[in-house]
PDB file of N, CA, C, O and CB in Angstrom:
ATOM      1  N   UNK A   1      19.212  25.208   4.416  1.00  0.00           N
ATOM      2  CA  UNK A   1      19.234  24.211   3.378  1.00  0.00           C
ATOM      3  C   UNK A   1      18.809  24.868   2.061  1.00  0.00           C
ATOM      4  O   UNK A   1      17.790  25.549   1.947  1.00  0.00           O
ATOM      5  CB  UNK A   1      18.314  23.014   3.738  1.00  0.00           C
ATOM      6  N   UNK A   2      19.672  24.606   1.083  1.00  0.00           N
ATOM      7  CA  UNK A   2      19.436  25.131  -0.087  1.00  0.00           C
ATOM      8  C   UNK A   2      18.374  24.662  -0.776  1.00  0.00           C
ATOM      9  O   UNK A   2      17.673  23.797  -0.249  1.00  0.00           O
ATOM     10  CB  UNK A   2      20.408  25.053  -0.769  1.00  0.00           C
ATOM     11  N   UNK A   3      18.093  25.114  -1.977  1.00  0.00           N
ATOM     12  CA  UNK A   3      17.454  23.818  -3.162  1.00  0.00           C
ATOM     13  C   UNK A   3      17.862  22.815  -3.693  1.00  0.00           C
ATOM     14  O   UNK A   3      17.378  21.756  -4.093  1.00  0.00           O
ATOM     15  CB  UNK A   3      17.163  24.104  -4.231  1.00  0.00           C
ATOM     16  N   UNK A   4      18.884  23.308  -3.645  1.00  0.00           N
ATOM     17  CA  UNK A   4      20.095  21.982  -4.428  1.00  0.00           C
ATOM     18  C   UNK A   4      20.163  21.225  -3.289  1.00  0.00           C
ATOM     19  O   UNK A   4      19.885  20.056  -3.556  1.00  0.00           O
ATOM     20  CB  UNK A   4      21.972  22.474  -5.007  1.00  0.00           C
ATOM     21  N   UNK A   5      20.397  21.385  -2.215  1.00  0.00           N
ATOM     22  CA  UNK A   5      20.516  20.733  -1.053  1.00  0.00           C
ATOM     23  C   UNK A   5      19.245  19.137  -1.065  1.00  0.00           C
ATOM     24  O   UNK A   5      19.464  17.929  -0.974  1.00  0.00           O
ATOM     25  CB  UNK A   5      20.187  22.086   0.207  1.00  0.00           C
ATOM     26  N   UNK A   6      17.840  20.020  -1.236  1.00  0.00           N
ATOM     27  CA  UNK A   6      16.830  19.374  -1.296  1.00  0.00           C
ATOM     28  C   UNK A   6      16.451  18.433  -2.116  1.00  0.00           C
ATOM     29  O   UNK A   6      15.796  17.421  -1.868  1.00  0.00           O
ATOM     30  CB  UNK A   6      16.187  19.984  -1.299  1.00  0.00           C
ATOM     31  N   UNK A   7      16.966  18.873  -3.283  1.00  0.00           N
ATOM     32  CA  UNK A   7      16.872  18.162  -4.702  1.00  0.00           C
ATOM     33  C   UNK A   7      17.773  17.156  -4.619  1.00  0.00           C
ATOM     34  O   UNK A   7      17.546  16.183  -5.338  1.00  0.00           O
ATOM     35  CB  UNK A   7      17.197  19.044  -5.981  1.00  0.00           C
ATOM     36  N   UNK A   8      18.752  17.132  -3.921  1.00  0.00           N
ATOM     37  CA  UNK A   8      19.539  15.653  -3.969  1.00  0.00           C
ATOM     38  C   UNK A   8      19.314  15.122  -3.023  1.00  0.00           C
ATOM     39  O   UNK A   8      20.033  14.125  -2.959  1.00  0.00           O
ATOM     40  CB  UNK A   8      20.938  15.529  -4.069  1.00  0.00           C
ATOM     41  N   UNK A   9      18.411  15.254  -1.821  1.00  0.00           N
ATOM     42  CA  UNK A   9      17.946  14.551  -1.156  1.00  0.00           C
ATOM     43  C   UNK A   9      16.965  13.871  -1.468  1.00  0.00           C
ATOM     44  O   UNK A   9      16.839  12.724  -1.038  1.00  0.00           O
ATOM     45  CB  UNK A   9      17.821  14.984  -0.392  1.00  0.00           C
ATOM     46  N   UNK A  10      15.962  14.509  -2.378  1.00  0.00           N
ATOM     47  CA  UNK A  10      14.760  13.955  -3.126  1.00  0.00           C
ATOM     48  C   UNK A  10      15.034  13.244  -4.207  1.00  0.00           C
ATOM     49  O   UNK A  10      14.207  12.334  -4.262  1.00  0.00           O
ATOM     50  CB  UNK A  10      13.888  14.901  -3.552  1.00  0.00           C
ATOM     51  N   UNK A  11      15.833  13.189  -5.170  1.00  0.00           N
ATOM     52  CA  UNK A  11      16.490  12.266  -5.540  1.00  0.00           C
ATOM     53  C   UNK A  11      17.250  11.223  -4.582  1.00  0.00           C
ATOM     54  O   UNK A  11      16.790  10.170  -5.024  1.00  0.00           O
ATOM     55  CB  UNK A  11      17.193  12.836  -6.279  1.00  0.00           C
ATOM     56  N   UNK A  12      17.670  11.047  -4.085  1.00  0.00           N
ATOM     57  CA  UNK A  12      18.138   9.697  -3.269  1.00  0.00           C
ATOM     58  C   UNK A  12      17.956   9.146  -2.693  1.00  0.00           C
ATOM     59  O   UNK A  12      18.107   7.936  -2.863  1.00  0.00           O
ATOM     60  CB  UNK A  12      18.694   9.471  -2.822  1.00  0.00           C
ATOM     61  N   UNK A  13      17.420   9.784  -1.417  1.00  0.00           N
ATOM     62  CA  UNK A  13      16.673   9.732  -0.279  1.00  0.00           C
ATOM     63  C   UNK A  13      15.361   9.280  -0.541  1.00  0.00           C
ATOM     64  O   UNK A  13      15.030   8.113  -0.331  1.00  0.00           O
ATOM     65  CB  UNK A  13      16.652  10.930   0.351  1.00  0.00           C
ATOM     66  N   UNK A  14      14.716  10.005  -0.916  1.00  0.00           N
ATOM     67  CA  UNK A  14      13.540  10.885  -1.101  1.00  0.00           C
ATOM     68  C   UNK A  14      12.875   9.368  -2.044  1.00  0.00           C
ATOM     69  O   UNK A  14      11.800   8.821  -1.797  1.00  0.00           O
ATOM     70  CB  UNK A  14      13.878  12.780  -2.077  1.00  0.00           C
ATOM     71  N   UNK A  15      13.639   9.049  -2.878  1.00  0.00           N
ATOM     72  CA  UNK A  15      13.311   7.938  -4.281  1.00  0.00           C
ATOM     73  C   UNK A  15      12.963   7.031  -3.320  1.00  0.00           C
ATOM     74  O   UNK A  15      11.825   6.575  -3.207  1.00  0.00           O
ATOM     75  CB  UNK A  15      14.678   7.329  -5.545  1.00  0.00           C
ATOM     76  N   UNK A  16      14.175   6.661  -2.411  1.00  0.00           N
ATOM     77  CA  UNK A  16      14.750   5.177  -1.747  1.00  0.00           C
ATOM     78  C   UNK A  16      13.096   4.699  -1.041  1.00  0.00           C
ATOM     79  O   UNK A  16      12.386   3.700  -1.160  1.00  0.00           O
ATOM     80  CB  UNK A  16      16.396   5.469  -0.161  1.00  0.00           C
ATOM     81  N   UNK A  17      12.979   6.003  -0.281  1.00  0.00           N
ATOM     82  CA  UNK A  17      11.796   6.026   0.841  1.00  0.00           C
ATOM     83  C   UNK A  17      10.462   5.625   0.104  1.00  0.00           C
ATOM     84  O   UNK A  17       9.557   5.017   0.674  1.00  0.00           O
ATOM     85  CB  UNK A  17      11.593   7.636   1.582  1.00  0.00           C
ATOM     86  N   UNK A  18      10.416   6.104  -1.495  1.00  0.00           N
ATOM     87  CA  UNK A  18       9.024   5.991  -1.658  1.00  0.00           C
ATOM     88  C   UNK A  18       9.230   4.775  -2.820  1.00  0.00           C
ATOM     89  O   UNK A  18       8.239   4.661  -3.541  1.00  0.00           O
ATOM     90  CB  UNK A  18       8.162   7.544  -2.122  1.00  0.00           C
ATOM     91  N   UNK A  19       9.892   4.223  -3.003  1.00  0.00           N
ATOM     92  CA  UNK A  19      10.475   2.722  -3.549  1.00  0.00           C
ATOM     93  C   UNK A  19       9.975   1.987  -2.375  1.00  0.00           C
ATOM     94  O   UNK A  19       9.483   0.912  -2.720  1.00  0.00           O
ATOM     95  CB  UNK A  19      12.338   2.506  -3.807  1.00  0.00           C
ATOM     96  N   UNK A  20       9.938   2.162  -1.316  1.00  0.00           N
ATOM     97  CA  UNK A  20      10.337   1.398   0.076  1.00  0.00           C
ATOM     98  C   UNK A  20       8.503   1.468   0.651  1.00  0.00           C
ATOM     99  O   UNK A  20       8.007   0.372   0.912  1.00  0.00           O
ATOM    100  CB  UNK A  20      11.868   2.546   1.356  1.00  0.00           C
ATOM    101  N   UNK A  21       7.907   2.295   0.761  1.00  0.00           N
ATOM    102  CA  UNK A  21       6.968   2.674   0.548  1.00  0.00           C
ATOM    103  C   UNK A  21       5.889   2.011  -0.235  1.00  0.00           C
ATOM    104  O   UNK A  21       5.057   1.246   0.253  1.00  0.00           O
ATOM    105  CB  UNK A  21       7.274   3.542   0.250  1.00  0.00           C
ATOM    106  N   UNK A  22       5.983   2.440  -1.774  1.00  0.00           N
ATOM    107  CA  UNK A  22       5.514   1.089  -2.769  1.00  0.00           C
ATOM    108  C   UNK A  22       5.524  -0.214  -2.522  1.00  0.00           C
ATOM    109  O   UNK A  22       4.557  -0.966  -2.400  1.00  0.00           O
ATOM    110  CB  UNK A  22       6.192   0.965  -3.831  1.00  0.00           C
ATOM    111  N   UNK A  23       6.799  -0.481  -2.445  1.00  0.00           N
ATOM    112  CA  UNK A  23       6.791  -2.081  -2.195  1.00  0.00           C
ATOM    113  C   UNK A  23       6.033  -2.597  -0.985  1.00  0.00           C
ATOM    114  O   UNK A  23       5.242  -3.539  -1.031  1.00  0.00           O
ATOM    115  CB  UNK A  23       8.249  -2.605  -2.003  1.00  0.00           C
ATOM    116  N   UNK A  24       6.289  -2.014  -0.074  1.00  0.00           N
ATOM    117  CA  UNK A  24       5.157  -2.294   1.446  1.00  0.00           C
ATOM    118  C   UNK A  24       3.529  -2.081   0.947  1.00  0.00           C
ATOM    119  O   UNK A  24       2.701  -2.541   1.734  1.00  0.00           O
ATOM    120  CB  UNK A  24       5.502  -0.796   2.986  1.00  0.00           C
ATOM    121  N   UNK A  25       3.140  -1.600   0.040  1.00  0.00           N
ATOM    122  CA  UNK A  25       2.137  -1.242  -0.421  1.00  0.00           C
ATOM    123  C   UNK A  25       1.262  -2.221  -1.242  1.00  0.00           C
ATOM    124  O   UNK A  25       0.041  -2.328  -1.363  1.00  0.00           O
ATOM    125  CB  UNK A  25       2.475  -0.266  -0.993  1.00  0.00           C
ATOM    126  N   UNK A  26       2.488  -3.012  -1.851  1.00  0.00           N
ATOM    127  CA  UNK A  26       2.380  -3.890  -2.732  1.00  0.00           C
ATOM    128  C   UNK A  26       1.750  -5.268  -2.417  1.00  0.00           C
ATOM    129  O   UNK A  26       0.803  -5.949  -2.808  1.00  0.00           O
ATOM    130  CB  UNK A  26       3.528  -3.988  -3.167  1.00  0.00           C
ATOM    131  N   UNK A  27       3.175  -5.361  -1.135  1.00  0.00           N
ATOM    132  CA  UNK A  27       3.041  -6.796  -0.313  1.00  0.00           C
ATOM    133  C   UNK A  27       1.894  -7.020   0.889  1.00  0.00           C
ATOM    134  O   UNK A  27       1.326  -8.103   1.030  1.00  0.00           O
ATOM    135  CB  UNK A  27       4.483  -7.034   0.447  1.00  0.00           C
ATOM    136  N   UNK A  28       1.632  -5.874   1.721  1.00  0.00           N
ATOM    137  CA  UNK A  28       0.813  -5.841   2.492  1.00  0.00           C
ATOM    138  C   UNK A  28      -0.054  -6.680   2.334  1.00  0.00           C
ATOM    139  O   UNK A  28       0.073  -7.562   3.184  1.00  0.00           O
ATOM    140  CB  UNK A  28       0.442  -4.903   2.598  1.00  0.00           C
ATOM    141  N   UNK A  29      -1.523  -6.988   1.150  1.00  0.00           N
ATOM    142  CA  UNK A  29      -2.418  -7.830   1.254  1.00  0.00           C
ATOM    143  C   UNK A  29      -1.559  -8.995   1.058  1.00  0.00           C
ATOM    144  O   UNK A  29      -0.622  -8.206   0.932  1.00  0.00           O
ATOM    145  CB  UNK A  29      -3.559  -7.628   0.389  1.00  0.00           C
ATOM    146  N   UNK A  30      -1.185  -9.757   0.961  1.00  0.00           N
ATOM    147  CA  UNK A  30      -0.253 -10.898   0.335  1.00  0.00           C
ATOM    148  C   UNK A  30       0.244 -11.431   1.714  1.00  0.00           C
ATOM    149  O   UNK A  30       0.797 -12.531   1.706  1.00  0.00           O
ATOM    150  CB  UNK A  30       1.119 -10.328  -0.808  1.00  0.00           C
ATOM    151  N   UNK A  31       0.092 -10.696   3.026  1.00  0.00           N
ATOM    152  CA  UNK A  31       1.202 -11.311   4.259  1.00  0.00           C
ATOM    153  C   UNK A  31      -0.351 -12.363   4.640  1.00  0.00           C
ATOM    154  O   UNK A  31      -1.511 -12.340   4.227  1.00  0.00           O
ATOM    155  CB  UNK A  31       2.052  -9.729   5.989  1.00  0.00           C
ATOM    156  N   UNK A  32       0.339 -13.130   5.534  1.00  0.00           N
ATOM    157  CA  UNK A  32       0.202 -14.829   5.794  1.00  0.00           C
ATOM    158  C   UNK A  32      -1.516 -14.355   6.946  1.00  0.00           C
ATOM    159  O   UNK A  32      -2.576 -14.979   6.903  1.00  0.00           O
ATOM    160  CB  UNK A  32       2.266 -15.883   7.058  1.00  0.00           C
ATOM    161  N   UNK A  33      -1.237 -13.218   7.757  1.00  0.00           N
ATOM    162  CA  UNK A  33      -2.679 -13.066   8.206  1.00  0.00           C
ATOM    163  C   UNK A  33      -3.551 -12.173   7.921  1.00  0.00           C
ATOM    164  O   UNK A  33      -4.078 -11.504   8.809  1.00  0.00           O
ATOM    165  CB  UNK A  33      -2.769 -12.996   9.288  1.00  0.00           C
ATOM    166  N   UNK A  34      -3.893 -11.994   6.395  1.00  0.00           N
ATOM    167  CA  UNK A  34      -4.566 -10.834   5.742  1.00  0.00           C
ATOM    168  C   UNK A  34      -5.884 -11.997   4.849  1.00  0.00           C
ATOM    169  O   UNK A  34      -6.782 -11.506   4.165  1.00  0.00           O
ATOM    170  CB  UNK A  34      -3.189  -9.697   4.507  1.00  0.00           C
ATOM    171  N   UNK A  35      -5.730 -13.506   5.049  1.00  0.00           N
ATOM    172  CA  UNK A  35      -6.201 -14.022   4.050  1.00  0.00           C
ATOM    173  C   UNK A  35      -7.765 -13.880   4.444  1.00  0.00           C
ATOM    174  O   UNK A  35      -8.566 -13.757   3.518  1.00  0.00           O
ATOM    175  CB  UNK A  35      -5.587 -15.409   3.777  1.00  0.00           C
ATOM    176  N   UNK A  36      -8.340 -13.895   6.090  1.00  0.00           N
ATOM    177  CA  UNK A  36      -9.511 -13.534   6.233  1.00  0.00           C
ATOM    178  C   UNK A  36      -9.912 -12.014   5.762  1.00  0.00           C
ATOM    179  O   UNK A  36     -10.957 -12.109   5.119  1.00  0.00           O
ATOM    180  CB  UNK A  36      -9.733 -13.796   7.522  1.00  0.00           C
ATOM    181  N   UNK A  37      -9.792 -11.637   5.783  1.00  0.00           N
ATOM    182  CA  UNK A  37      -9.848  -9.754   5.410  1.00  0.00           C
ATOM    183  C   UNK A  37      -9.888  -9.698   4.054  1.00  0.00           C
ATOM    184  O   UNK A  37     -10.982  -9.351   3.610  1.00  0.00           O
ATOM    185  CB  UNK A  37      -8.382  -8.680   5.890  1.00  0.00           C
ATOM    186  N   UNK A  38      -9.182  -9.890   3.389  1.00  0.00           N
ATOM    187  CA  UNK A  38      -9.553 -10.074   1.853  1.00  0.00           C
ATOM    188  C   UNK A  38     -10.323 -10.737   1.133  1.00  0.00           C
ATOM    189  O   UNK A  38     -10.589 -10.382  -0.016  1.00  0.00           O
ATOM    190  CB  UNK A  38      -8.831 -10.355   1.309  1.00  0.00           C
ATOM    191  N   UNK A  39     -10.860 -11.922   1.743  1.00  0.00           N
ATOM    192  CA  UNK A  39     -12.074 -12.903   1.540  1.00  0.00           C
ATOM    193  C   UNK A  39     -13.038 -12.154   2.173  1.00  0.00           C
ATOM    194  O   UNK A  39     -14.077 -12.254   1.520  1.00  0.00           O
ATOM    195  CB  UNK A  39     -11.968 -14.427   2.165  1.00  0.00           C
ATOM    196  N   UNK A  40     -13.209 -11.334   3.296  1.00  0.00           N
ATOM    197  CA  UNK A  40     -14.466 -10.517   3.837  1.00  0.00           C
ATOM    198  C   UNK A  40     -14.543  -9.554   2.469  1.00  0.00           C
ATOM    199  O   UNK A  40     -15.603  -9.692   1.858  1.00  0.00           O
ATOM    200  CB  UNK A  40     -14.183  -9.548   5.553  1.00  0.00           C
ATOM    201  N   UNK A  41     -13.520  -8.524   1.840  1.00  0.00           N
ATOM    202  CA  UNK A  41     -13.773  -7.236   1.278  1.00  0.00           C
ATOM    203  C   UNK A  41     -14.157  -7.950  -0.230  1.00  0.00           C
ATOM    204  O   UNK A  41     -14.830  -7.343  -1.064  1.00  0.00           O
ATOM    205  CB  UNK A  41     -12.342  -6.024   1.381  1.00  0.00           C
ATOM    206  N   UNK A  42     -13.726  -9.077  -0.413  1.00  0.00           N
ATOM    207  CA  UNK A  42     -14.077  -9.176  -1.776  1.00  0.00           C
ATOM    208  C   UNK A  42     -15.828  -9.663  -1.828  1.00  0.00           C
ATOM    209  O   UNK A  42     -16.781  -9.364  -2.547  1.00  0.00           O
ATOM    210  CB  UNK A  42     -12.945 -10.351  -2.521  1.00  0.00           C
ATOM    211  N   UNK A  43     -15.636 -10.481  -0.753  1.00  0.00           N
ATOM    212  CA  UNK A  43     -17.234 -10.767  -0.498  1.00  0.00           C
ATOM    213  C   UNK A  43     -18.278  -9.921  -0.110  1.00  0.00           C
ATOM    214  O   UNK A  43     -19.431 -10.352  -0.083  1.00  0.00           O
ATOM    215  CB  UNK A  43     -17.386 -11.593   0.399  1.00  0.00           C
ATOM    216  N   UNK A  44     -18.034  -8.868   0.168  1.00  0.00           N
ATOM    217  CA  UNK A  44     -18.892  -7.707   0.791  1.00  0.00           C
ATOM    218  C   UNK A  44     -20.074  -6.970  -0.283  1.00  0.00           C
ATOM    219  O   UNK A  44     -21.132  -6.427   0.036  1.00  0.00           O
ATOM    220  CB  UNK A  44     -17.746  -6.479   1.294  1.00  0.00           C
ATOM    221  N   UNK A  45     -19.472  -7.169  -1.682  1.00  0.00           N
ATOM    222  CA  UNK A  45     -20.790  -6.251  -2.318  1.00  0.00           C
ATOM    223  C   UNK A  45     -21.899  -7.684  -2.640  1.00  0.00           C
ATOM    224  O   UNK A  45     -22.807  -7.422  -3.429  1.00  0.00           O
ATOM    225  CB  UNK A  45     -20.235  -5.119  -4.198  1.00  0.00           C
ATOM    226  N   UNK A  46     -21.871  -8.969  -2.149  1.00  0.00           N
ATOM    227  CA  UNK A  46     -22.821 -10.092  -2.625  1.00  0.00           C
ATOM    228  C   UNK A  46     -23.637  -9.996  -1.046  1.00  0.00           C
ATOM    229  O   UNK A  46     -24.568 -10.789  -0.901  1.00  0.00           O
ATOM    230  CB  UNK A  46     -21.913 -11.883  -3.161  1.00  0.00           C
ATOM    231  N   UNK A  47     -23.313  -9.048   0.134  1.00  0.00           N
ATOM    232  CA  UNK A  47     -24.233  -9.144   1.124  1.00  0.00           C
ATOM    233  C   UNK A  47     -25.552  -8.780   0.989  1.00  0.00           C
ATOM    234  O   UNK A  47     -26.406  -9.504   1.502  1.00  0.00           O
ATOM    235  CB  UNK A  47     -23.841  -8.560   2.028  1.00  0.00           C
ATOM    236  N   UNK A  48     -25.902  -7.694   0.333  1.00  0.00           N
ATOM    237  CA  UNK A  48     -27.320  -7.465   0.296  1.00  0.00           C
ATOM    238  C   UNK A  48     -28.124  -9.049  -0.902  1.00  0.00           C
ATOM    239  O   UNK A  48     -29.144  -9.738  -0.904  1.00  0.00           O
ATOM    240  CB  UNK A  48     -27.497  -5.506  -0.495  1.00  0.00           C
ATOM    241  N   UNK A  49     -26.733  -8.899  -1.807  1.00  0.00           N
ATOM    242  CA  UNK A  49     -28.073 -10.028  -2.810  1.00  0.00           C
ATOM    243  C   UNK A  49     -28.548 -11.486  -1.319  1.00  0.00           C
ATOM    244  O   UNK A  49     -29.717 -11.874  -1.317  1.00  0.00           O
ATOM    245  CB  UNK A  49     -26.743 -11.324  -5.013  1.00  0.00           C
ATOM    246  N   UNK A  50     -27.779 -11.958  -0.486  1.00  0.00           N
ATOM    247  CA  UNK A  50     -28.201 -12.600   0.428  1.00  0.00           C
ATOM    248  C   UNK A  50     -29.726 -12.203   1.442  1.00  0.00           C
ATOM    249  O   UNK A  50     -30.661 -12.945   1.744  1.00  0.00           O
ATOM    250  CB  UNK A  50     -27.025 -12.616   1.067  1.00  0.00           C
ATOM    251  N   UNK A  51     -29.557 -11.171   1.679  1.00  0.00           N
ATOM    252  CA  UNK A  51     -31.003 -10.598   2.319  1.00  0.00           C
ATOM    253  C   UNK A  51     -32.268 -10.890   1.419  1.00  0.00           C
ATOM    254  O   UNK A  51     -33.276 -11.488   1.798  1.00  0.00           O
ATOM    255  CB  UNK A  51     -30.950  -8.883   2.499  1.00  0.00           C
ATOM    256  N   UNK A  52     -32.052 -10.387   0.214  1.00  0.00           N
ATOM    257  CA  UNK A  52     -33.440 -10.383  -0.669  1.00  0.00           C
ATOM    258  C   UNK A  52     -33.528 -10.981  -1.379  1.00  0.00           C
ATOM    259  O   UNK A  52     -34.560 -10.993  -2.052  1.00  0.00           O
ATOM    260  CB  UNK A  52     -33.870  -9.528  -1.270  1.00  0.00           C
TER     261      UNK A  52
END
């Protein structure tokens, strides 16, 4: 495989995958059973003010 070979794979390919990538990246917190988990991490730095 050449360079040129590579380079138009990384252009096309290569783009598609990390377009594809991003967007999964994006949406992930947002799916329908993430809403406990994100209410834990956002709540997590007010645990110690609860102790003391």
């Amino acid at each position: 495989m050449s360079y040129d070979d590579l380079r138009h794979f990384a252009d096309s390919w290569g783009l598609l995958a990390m377009t594809l990538l991003f967007l999964t990246f994006i949406a992930w917190p947002f799916r329908p059973g993430a809403r406990a988990r994100n209410e834990e991490a956002a709540n997590m730095i007010f645990e110690d003010d609860e102790h003391g």
